[in-house]
Steps between C-alpha positions, in 0.01 A plus 500: 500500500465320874863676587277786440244383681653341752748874560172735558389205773847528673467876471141560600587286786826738565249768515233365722802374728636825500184633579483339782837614637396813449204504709706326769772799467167746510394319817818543697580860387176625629597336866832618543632647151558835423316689242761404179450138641098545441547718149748221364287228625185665341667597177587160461179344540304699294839420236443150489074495444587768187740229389338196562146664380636585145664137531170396489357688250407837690633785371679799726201735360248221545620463891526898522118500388401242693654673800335830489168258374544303877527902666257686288218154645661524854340829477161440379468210732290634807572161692907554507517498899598160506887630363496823685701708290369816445362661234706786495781305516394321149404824333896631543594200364293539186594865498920389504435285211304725295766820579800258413417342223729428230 
């Protein structure tokens, strides 16, 4: 039972570590990468919070939810400035998601 425990610590720590690399690897693509540099970089990050969310207990369909939840409030928040992204750019998200579900 701790080797068990003790694994999902080493491995939630993998993740968070990796995580981190990521976002480094994110950082440096969008100064001087080319666009496969940013899409690998991305795909990767949003790779390891799926994993490491369901390796805490959140489910892929609990984080999709919860995704479109976060957009769907972006919206409805009048006081959204502070971020800048627009509102437009939000709604195509949604809009993707909903036309390519699974």
């Amino acid at each position: 039972m701790d080797d068990d425990i003790i694994k999902n610590i080493r491995l939630i720590e993998r993740l968070k570590y990796g995580i981190l690399q990521w976002m480094a690897h994110l950082f440096r693509a969008l100064y001087n990468g080319p666009e496969k540099l940013i899409q690998d970089s991305l795909s990767s990050l949003i790779l390891y919070c799926y994993l490491l969310g369901n390796r805490v207990g959140v489910s892929f369909s609990h984080l999709d939810q919860g995704i479109n939840d976060k957009a769907r409030a972006y919206l409805k928040e009048q006081d959204n400035q502070e971020h800048g992204i627009p509102p437009e750019e939000v709604l195509l998200f949604l809009r993707y998601r909903e036309t390519h579900k699974n």
